[in-house]
Kinemage of the C-alpha trace (Angstrom):
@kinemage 1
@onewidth
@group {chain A} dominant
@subgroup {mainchain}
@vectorlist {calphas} color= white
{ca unk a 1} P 112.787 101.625 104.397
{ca unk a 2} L 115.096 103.036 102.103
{ca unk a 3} L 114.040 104.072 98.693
{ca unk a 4} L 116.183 103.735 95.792
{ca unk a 5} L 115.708 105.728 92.581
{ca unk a 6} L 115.568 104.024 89.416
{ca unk a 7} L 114.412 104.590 85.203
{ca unk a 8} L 115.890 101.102 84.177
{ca unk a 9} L 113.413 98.509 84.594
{ca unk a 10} L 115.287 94.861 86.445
{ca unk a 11} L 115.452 92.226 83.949
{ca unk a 12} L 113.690 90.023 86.541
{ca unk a 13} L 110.289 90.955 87.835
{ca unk a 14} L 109.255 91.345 91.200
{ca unk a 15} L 106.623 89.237 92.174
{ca unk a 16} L 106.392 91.754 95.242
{ca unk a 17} L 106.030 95.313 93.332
{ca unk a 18} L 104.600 98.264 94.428
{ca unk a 19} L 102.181 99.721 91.658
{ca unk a 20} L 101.764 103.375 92.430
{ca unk a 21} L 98.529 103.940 90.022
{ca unk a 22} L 96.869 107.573 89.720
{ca unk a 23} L 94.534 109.486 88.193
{ca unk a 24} L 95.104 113.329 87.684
{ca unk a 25} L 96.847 113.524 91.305
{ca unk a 26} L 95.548 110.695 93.079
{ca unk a 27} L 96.570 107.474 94.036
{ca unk a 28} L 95.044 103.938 93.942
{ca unk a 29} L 94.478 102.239 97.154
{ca unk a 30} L 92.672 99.608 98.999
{ca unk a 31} L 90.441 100.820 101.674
{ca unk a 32} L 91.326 98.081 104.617
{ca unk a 33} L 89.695 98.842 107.928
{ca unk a 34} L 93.101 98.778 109.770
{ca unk a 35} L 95.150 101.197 107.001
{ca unk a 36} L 95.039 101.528 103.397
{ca unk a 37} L 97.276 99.193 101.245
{ca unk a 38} L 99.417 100.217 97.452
{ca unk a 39} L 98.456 97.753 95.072
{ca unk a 40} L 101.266 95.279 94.484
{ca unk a 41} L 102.282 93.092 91.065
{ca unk a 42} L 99.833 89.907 92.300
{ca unk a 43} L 96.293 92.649 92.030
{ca unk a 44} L 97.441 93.243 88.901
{ca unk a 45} L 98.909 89.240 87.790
{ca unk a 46} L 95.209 88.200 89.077
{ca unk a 47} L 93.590 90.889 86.887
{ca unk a 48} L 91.755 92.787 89.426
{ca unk a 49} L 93.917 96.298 87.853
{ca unk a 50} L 94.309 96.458 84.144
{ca unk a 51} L 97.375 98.952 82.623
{ca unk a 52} L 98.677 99.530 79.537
{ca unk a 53} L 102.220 99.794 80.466
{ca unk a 54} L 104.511 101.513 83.744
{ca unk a 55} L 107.516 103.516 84.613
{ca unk a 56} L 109.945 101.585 86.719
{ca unk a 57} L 110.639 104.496 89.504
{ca unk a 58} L 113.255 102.693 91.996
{ca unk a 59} L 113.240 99.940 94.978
{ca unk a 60} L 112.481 100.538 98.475
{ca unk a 61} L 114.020 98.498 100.482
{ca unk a 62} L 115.044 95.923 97.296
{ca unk a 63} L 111.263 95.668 96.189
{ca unk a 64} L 110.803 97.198 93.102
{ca unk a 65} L 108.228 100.258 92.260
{ca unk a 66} L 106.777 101.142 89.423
{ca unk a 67} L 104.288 104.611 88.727
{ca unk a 68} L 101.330 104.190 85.833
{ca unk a 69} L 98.232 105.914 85.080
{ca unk a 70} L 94.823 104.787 85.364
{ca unk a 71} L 92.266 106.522 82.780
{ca unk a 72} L 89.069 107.930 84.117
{ca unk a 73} L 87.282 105.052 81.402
{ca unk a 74} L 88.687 102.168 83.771
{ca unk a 75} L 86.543 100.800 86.218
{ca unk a 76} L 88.189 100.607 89.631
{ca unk a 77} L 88.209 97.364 91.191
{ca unk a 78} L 85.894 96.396 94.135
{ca unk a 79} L 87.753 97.345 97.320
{ca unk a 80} L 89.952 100.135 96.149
{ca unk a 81} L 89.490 104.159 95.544
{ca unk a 82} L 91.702 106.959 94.150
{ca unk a 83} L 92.469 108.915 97.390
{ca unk a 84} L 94.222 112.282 97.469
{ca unk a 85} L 97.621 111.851 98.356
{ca unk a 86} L 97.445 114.407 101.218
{ca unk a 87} L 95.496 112.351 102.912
{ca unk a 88} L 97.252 109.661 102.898
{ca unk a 89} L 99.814 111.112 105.890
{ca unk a 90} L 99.165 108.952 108.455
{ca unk a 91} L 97.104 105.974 107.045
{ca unk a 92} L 99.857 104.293 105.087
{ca unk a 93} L 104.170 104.738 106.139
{ca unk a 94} L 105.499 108.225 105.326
{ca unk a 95} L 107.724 107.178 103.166
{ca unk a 96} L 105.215 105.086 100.393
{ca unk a 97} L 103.418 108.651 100.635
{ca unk a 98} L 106.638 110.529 99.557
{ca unk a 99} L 107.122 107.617 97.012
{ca unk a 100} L 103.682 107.972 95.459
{ca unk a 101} L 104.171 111.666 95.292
{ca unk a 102} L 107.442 111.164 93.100
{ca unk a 103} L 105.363 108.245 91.002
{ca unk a 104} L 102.334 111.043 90.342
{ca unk a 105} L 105.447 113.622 89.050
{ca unk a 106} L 106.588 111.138 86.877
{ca unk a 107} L 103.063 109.633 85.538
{ca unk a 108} L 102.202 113.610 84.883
{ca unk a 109} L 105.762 114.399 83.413
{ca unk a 110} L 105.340 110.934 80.918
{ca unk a 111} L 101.824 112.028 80.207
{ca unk a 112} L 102.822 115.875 78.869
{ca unk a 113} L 105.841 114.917 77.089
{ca unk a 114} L 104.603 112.379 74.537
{ca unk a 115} L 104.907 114.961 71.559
{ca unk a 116} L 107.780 117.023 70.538
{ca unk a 117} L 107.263 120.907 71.332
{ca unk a 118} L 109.121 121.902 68.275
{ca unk a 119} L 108.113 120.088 65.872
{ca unk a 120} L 105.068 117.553 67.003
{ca unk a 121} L 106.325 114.295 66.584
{ca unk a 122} L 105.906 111.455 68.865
{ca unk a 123} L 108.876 111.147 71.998
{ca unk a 124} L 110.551 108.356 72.788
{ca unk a 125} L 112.544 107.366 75.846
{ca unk a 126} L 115.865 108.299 76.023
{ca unk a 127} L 118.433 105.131 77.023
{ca unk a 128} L 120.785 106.802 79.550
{ca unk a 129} L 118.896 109.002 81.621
{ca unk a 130} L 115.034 109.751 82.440
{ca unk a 131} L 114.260 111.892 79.179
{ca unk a 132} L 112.583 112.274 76.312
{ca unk a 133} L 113.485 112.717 72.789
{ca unk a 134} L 112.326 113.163 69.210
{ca unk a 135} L 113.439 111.089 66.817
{ca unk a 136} L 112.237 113.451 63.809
{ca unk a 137} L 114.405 116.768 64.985
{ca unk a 138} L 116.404 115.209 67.851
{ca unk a 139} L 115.129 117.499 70.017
């Protein structure tokens, strides 16, 4: 399928997402026997995952994706591990392994950009483009 870039969240949510969660580089996943599976918006509407908040990242295929992190602190739920995204090749579709990799270069961009270099000050997302910017210096 066809993946679609994206930074501006639809209006309407997916019922269908693709959550793309990590923690420093790897990605959450359910172990099935058959293949492993990305957590979509129901394991987290039924409360088995728990985030604070997500970057919209693009559609594949018209189903929306979105990339968070999971802290080291959360417990992960029964059935799912944080796998290395290498080793995913082959036990999921190429291209939701090319998608996750974009999703863990956006979670780790978001994560070391919260604070202005020059002057310290909390970043906030920019409206028109995937950026950040300080409201104290405009930086």
């Amino acid at each position: 399928m066809r993946f679609t870039p994206g930074f501006h969240a639809p209006s309407d949510p997916d019922p269908h997402a693709l959550w793309f969660i990590l923690n420093r580089g790897k990605l959450l996943v359910e172990n099935r026997s058959d293949a492993c599976r990305i957590p979509d918006a129901s394991d987290l509407a039924n409360g088995r995952i728990l985030i604070n908040s997500g970057l919209f990242i693009g559609q594949r295929g018209g189903q929306h994706c979105y990339a968070a992190a999971l802290g080291s602190h959360v417990a992960v739920p029964d059935g799912f591990v944080f796998t290395d995204l290498r080793s995913l090749f082959g036990s999921i579709n190429e291209d939701l392994v090319w998608i996750a990799g974009r999703a863990n270069q956006l979670v780790d961009w978001d994560q070391s950009h919260r604070y202005c270099g020059h002057c310290g000050h909390p970043t906030e997302d920019k409206n028109d483009e995937r950026a950040k910017i300080c409201p104290q210096c405009n930086c």
